[in-house]
Every structure is written in structure tokens, then in C-alpha cells.
C-alpha distance (Angstrom), angle and dihedral (degrees) to the residues before:
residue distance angle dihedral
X1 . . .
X2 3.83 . .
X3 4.26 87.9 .
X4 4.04 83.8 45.8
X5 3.56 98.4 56.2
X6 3.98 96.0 39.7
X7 4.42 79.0 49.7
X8 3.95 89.7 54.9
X9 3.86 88.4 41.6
X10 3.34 95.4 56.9
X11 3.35 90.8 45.4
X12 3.57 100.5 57.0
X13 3.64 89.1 52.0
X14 3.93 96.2 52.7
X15 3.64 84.6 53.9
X16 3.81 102.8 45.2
X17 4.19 80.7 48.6
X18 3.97 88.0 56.4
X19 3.81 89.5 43.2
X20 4.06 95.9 47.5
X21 4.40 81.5 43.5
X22 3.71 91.4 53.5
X23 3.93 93.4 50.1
X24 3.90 84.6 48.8
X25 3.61 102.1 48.6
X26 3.74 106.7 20.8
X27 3.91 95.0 55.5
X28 4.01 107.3 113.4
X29 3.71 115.6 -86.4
X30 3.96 129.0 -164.1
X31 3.77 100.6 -98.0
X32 4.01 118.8 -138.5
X33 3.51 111.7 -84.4
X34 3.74 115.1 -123.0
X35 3.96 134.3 156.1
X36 3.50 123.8 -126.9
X37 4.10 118.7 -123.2
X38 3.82 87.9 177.8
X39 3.31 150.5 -27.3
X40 4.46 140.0 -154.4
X41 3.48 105.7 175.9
X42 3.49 134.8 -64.6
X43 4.11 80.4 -1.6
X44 4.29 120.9 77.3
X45 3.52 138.8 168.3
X46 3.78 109.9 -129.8
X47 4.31 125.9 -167.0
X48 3.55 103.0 -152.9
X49 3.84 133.7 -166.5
X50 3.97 130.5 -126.1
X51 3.73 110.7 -66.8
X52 3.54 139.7 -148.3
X53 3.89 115.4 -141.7
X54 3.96 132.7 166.0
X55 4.03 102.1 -154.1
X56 4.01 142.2 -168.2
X57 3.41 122.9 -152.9
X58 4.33 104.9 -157.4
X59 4.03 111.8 175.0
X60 4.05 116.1 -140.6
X61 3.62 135.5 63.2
X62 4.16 120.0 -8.8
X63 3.91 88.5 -104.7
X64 3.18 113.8 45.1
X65 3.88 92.6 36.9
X66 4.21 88.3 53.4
X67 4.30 86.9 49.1
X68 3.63 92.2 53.3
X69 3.56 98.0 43.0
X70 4.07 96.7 48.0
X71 4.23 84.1 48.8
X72 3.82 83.1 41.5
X73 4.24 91.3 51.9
X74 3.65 93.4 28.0
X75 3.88 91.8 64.6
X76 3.52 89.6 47.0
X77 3.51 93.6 54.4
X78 3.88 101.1 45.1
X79 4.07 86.3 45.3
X80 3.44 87.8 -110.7
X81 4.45 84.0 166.7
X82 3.58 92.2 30.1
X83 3.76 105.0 58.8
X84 3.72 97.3 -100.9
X85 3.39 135.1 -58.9
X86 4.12 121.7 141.7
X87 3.50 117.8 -120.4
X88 4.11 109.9 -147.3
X89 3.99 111.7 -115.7
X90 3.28 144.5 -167.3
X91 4.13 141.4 -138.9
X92 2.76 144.3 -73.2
X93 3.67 111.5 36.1
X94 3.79 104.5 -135.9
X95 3.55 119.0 -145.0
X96 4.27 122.8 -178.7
X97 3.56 144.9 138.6
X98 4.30 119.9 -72.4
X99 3.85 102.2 -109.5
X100 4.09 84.9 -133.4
X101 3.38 83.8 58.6
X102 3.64 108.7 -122.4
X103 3.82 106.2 124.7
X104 3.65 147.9 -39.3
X105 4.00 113.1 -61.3
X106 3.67 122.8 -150.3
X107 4.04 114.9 -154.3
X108 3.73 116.9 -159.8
X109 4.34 105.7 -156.4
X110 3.59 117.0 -124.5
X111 3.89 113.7 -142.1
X112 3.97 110.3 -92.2
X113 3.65 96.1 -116.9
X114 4.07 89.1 52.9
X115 3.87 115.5 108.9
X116 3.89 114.0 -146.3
X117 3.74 89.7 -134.8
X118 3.56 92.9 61.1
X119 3.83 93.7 54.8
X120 3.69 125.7 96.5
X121 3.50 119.6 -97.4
X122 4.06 100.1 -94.4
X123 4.27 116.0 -128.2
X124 3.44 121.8 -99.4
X125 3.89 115.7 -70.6
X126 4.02 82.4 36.0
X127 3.73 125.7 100.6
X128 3.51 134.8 177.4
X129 3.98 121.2 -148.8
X130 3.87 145.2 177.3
X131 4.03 111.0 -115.6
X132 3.98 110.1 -158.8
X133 3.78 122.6 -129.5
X134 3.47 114.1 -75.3
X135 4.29 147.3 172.4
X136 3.64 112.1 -126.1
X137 3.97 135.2 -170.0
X138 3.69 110.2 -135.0
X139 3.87 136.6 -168.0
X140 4.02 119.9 -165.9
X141 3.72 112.0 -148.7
X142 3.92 133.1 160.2
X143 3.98 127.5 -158.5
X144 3.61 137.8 70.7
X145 3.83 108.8 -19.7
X146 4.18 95.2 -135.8
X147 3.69 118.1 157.6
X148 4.10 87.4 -105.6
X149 3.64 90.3 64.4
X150 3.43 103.7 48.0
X151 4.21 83.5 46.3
X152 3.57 82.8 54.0
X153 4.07 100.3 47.0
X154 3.57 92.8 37.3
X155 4.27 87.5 55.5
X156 3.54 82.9 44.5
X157 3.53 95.0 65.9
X158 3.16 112.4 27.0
X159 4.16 89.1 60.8
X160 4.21 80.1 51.7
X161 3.43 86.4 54.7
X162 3.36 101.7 51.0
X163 4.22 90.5 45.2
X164 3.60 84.3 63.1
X165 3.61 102.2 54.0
X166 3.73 94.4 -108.4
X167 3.65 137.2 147.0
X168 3.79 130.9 -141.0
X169 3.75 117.7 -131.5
X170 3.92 106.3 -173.9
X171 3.29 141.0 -1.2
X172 4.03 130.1 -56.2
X173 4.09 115.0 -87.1
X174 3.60 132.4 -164.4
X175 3.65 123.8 -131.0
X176 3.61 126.7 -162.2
X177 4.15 130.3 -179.3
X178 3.88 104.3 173.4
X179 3.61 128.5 76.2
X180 3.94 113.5 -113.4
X181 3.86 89.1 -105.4
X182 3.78 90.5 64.5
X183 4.32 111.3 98.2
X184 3.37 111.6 -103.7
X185 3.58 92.4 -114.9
X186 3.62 100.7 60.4
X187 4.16 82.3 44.4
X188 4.39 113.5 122.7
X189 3.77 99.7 -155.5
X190 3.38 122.7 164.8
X191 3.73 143.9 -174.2
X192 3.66 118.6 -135.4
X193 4.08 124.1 -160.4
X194 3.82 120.0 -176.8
X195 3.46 117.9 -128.3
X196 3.89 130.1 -148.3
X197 3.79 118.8 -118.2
């Protein structure tokens, strides 16, 4: 009975630490501006501005490499180190593979109107960088988020790409704008390609 009610306790709690995480992370955000060139479908082609981004770079699998960088980014933006404090964001949460090759890096987007000298300075592990203008191929999907699919979208557009006499200029991202406690069906993932000028 005693093991029983300490099961149910800890229960409750897990699910009162979801609840308070969903408050947290699924409250609407400013979403990165961007202007649309053109679109067919599920599939634009997006111009988008400068950005602000505060990024982890965590080698190993996809997965686990994208959960400990959002923890690593989320404590960084709630002050976790610095006594509190909440830093404004932006979606999506980007999430790709270092060009040097030594993990996956997760990029949390600073609002558009947010100067990087006016940010804290980020823990160690955490760095914050200037990305340059830039046009973008996107394709909106929602469902589970399993390696398969994003094989699948990411096939998916490049071949569009490559219908439409485009180029790709970098490698494929992953964009996502719901927390993790949203269903996956109600999920808006996308998967970004860079394209060449």
C-alpha cells in the first residue's frame, strides 16, 4: 500500500512537471518573420532576414543531442545560472548538424527586434551568433518526428528542388514550433534546405 501510494505520488508529480512544462514552452511565441517568394503546397520558398540565435552543439545521436541542447538553451533562457530572468524567444527551434562535424546543434531564435549586445552573456557550452540573410526551401509536415520521416521530407524536397531548377546551398535543418507535450498530430515541423542565390 505504502509502495502504491509513493507510485501514485510520483506520479502526480511527473504529471504536474509536464503540466508546469507545457505552460512554459507551449505559450505563443513571435514566430520568425520571413516573406514568401512562392509556394506549391506543403512546399515554399521563404526570403528571410538576419537572425539572432543562441546555439548548442551536443555530439551523439539526433535525439538525444536535440533534448540536451533545448534543456541546455532553455536554462539559458529562463536564467536558470543567472537567478532568473526570461529571455523573450522566438520559433521555430532549429535543430541541424555542426558543419565541423561534431554533433547536432540546436539554435534557439532571438526576437527580431533583440540586439545581441543587450543579451546576457550565455553559459559555457552556449554561444550566441549572427546568421546572414538567406532564401530557404521549406516543407510543412505534422506527425511523429522519427528519423524515417525527416528521410522522407527531406527526399521530398530536395527532388522538388531540383524540378524547379534550384540549387541547394547548405545542409538540411529541422524546424520545430510545438512544445514536446503537444500530440504529434497537431505537431508543425518542418524541414528547411538553403538555397543558393
Amino acid at each position: 500500500m505504502q509502495l502504491n501510494a509513493k507510485m501514485i505520488g510520483a506520479g502526480v508529480a511527473a504529471a504536474v512537471a509536464a503540466g508546469v512544462g507545457y505552460v512554459l514552452l507551449h505559450k505563443p511565441e513571435e514566430e520568425a518573420r520571413f516573406s514568401t517568394v512562392t509556394r506549391d503546397g506543403a512546399i515554399s520558398v521563404r526570403d528571410y532576414p538576419g537572425l539572432l540565435v543562441a546555439e548548442v552543439v551536443v555530439p551523439g545521436l539526433r535525439q538525444a543531442a536535440l533534448s540536451v541542447g533545448f534543456t541546455r538553451l532553455a536554462d539559458y533562457v529562463f536564467g536558470k545560472d543567472r537567478g532568473g530572468g526570461r529571455l523573450p524567444m522566438t520559433v521555430p527551434v532549429l535543430s541541424d548538424g555542426d558543419e565541423d562535424g561534431r554533433g547536432w546543434r540546436t539554435r534557439f531564435l532571438m526576437p527580431a527586434d533583440v540586439a545581441i549586445e543587450s543579451l546576457p552573456d550565455p553559459e559555457a557550452g552556449v554561444r550566441l551568433r549572427k546568421l546572414p540573410a538567406r532564401r530557404i526551401a521549406a516543407l510543412r509536415f505534422a506527425g511523429v518526428d522519427s528519423e524515417g520521416a525527416f528521410d522522407a521530407h527531406e527526399a521530398e524536397l530536395r527532388a522538388w528542388i531540383g524540378r524547379n531548377g534550384l540549387s541547394a546551398a547548405g545542409p538540411v535543418e529541422h524546424a520545430f514550433y510545438n512544445s514536446p507535450f503537444t500530440p504529434a498530430v497537431l505537431r508543425r515541423t518542418e524541414i528547411l534546405i538553403p538555397l543558393a542565390a
